[in-house]
C-alpha positions, 0 to 999 in steps of 0.5 A: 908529221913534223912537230908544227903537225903538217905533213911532209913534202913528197920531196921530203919523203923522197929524201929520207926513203932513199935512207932506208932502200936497203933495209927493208928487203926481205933479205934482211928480215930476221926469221921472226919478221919472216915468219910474220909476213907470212902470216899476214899474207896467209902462208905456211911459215913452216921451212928454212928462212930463205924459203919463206922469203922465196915464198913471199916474193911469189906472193909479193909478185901475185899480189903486184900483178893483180893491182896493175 
């Protein structure tokens, strides 16, 4: 929200997120966050780091597939 407390325009939005594209890829998470994920999402945090975010992509996937 802004200061006056009303809520952003989606074109605000829009304009900001470009900002943070990159940052919020799973190869840029650290191992904690990696780990995290997992557990929030139900799977064994247990492996190297880039096969918990293979992991997560597969999940990530699923879970996309069922929503369309």
């Amino acid at each position: 929200m802004h200061r006056s407390g009303q809520q952003p325009s989606t074109q605000e939005i829009v304009r900001f997120s470009k900002l943070f594209e990159d940052e919020l890829t799973l190869e840029h998470l650290e191992r904690p966050q990696l780990v995290a994920l997992c557990k929030l999402l139900e799977l064994q945090p247990i492996g190297t780091n880039n096969l918990l975010r293979f992991q997560l992509l597969l999940r990530l996937r699923n879970i996309k597939a069922d929503d369309e």
